[in-house]
C-alpha positions as CSV (number, residue, x, y, z in Angstrom):
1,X,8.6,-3.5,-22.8
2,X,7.6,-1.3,-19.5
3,X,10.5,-0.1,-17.8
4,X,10.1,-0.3,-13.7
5,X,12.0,1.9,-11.4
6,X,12.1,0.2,-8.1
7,X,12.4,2.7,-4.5
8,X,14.1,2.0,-2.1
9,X,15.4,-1.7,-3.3
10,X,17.0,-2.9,0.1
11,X,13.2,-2.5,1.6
12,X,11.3,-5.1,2.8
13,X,9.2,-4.7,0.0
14,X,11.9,-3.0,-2.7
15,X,13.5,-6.4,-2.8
16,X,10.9,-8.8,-3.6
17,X,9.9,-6.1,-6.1
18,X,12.7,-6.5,-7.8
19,X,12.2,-10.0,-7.2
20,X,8.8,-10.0,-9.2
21,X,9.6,-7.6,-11.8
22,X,12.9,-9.9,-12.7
23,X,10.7,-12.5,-12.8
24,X,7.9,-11.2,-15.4
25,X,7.9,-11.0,-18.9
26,X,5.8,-8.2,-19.6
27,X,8.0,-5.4,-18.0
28,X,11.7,-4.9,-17.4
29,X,13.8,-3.0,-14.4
30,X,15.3,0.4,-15.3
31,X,16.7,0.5,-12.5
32,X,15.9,1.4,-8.6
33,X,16.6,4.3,-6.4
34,X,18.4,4.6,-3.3
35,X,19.9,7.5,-1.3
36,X,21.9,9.9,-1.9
37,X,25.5,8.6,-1.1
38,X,24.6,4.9,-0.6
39,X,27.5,2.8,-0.9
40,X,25.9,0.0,-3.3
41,X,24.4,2.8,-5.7
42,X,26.3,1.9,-9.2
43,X,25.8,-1.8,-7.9
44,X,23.4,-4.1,-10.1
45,X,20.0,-4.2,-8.5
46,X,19.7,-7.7,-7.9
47,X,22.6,-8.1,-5.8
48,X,22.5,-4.7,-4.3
49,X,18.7,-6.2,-2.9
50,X,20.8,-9.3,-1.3
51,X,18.8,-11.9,-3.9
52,X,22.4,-13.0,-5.5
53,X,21.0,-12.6,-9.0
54,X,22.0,-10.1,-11.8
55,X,18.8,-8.2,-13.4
56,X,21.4,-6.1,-15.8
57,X,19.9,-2.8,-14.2
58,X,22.1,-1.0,-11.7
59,X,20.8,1.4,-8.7
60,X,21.0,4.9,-9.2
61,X,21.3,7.8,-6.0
62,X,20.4,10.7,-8.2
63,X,16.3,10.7,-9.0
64,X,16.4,12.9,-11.4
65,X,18.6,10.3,-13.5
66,X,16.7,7.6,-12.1
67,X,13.3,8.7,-12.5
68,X,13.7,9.9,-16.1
69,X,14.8,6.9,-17.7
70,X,11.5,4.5,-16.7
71,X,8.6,4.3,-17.3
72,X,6.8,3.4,-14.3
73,X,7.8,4.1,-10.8
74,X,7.1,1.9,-7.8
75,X,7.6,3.3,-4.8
76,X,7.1,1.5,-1.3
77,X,9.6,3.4,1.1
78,X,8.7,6.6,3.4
79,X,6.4,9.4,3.7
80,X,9.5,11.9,2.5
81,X,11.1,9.9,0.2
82,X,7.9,9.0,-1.6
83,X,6.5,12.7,-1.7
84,X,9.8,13.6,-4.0
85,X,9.6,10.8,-6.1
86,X,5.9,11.8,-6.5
87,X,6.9,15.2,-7.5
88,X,9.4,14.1,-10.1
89,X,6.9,11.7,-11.4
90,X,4.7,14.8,-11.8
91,X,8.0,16.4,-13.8
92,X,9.2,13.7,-16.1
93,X,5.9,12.5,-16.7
94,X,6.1,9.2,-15.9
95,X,3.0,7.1,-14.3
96,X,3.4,5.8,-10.5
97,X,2.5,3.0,-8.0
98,X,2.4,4.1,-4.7
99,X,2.2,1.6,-1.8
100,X,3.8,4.2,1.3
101,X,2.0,4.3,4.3
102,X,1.5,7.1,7.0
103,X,0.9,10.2,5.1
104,X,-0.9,13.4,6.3
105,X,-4.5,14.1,4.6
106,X,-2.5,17.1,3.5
107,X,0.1,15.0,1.9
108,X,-2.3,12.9,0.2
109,X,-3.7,15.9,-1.4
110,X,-0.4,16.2,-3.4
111,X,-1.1,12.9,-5.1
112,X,-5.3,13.9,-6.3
113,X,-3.4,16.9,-7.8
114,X,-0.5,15.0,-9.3
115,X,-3.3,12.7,-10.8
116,X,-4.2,15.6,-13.1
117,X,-1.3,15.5,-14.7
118,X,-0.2,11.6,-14.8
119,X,-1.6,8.4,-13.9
120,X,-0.9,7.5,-9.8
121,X,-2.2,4.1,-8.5
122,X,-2.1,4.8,-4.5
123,X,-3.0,1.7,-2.5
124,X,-2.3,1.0,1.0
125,X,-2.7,-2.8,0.0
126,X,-1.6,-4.2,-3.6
127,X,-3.0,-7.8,-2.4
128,X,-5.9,-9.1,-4.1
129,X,-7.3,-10.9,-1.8
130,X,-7.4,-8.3,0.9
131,X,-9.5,-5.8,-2.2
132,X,-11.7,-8.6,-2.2
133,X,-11.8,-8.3,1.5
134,X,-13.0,-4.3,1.6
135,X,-15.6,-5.4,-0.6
136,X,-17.4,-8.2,1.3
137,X,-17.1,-5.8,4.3
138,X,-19.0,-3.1,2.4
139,X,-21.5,-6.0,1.9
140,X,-21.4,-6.6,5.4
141,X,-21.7,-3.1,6.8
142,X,-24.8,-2.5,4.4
143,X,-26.5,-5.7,5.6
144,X,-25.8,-5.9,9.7
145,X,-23.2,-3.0,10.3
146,X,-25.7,-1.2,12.4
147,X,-26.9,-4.4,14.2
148,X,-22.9,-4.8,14.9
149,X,-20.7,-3.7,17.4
150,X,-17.5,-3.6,14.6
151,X,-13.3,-4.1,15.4
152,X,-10.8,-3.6,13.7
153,X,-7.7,-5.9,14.7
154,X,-4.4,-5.5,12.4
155,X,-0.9,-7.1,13.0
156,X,2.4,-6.2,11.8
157,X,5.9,-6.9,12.7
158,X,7.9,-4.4,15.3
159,X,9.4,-2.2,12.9
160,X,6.3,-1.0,11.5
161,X,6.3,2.7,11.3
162,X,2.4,3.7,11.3
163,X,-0.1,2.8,13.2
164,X,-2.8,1.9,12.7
165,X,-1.7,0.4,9.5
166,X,-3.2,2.2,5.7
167,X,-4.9,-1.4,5.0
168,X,-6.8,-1.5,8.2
169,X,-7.7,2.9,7.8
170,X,-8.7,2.0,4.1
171,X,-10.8,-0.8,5.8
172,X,-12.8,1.7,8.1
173,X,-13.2,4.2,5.5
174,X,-15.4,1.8,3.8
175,X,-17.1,0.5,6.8
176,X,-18.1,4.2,8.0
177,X,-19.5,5.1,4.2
178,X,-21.2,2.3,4.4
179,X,-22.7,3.1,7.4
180,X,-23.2,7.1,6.4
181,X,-20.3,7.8,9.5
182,X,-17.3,9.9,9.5
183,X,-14.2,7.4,10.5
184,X,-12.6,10.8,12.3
185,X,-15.4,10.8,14.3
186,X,-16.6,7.3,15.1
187,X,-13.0,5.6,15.4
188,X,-11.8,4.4,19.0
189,X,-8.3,3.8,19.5
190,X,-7.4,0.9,22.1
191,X,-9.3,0.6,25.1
192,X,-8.7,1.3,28.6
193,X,-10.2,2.0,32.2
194,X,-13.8,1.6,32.7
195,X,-17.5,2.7,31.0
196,X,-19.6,0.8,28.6
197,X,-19.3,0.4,24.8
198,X,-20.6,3.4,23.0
199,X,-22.8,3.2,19.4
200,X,-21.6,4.1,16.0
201,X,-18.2,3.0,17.0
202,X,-15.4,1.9,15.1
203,X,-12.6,0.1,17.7
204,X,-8.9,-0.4,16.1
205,X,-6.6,-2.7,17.6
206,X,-2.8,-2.3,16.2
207,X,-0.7,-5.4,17.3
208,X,3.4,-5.2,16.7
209,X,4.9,-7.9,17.3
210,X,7.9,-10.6,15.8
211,X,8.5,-10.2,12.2
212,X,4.1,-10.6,10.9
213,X,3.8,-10.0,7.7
214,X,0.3,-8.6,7.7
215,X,-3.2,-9.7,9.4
216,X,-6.4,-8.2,9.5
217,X,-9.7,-8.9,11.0
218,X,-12.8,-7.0,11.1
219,X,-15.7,-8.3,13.5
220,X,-18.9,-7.4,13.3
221,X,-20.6,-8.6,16.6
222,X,-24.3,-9.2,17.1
223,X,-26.5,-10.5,20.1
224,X,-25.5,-14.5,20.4
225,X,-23.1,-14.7,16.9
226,X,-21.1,-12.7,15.4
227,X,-19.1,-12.6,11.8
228,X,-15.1,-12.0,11.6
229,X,-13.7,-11.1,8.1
230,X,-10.0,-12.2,8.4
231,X,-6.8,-11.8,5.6
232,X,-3.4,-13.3,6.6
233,X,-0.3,-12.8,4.4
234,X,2.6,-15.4,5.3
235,X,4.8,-13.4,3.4
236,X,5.1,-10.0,1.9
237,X,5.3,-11.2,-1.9
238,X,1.7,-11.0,-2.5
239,X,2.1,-7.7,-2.2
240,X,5.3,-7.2,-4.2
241,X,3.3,-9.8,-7.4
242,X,0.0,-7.0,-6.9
243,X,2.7,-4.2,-6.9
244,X,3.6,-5.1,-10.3
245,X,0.1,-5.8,-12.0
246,X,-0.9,-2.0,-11.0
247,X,2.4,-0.9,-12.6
248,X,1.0,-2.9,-15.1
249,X,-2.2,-1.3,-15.5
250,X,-0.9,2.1,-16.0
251,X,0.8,1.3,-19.0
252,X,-0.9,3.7,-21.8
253,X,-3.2,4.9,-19.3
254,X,-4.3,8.8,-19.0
255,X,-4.1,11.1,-16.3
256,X,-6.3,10.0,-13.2
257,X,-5.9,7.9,-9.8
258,X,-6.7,5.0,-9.6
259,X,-7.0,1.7,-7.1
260,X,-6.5,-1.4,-7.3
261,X,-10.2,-1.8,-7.6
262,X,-9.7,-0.5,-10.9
263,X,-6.9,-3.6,-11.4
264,X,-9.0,-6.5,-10.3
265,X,-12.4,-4.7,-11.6
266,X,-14.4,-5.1,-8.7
């Protein structure tokens, strides 16, 4: 049975983690990990999360104890939090999820190199449905991205840390390949003051507002139509259920980093 070790399990997204991996009957918490000096660590996870349910695993503030006795790590929580978990990973030689948002280029360097040593699954976006999404836009960018003028409009709620958001980055990274374009170079941030639309532009449009789960639309807009590639999650445990299929999919796997391409073999 695969032992999960949930971060972070009073998160937005800990908690319906902990949720989904109670839940399954392929894998089993170990435990989860939380701060040092939090007053629920020693607590069981399932109440310590606020779901009133007892998982028999309890939450631990030391990483090095927590870390050590799973076998997969899932880790949606901070930029700093997640870069020590990553490099205890790395030292206990255990495989990880990834699902933090908002790192440096720099940082994400530390998880290509960690991926020579174990097996890391970094995803801005563990839905399905929105990996289905980058690929019809990589279909759509090949066929009329330069006929296009494309957006990129994402929603989140307020407390929302990084914007724009990994899912909608990930989502011009693709575009811009597509299109032989660096996003660094043809992205456009918001819009103000006067002048016309320039070419080989990429426009983002962060919205943060209410408690939105997650919505993003790309248009690609043409002389007299135009085509709008939209995902909608009502609800952040699509993400927490595609959370636990990459865990999932790193079980016996080899060094290397994966996507959730790799999961849902596109």
């Amino acid at each position: 049975m695969q032992r999960i070790l949930v971060v972070a399990p009073r998160g937005k997204m800990g908690k319906l983690i902990i949720q989904a991996v109670h839940e399954r009957e392929d894998m089993v918490l170990s435990g989860a990990l939380a701060a040092k000096g939090r007053d629920y660590a020693g607590m069981d996870c399932g109440m310590a999360a606020g779901l009133g349910i007892i998982t028999g695993a309890e939450v631990y503030d030391d990483i090095d104890q927590a870390v050590s006795s799973c076998d997969t790590v899932i880790d949606f929580s901070m930029t700093e939090i997640s870069s020590a978990v990553l490099e205890k990973a790395v030292e206990y030689g255990k495989s990880l999820v990834c699902g933090t948002t908002g790192f440096t280029p720099e940082e994400m360097k530390a998880f290509e190199i960690a991926s020579e040593k174990i097996p890391v699954l970094y995803a801005a976006n563990t839905s399905t449905a929105v990996n289905c999404m980058n690929r019809l836009l990589e279909m759509a960018s090949r066929m009329i991205g330069e006929k296009s003028d494309i957006e990129i409009i994402e929603m989140h709620d307020r407390n929302k840390l990084d914007a724009p958001s990994g899912t909608s980055k990930e989502m011009g990274h693709i575009i811009a390949e597509s299109l032989g374009l660096e996003l660094d170079e043809a992205a456009r941030y918001g819009r103000s003051g006067r002048g016309k639309r320039s070419d080989n532009e990429i426009g983002y449009h962060s919205i943060r507002s209410g408690d939105i789960s997650s919505s993003h639309t790309v248009i690609f807009g043409m002389m007299g139509e135009r085509l709008e590639i939209t995902h909608h999650a009502y609800n952040w445990t699509c993400f927490a259920r595609g959370a636990c299929d990459c865990a999932k999919f790193l079980e016996g796997r080899g060094p290397g980093l994966y996507g959730v391409s790799d999961v849902i073999k596109l």
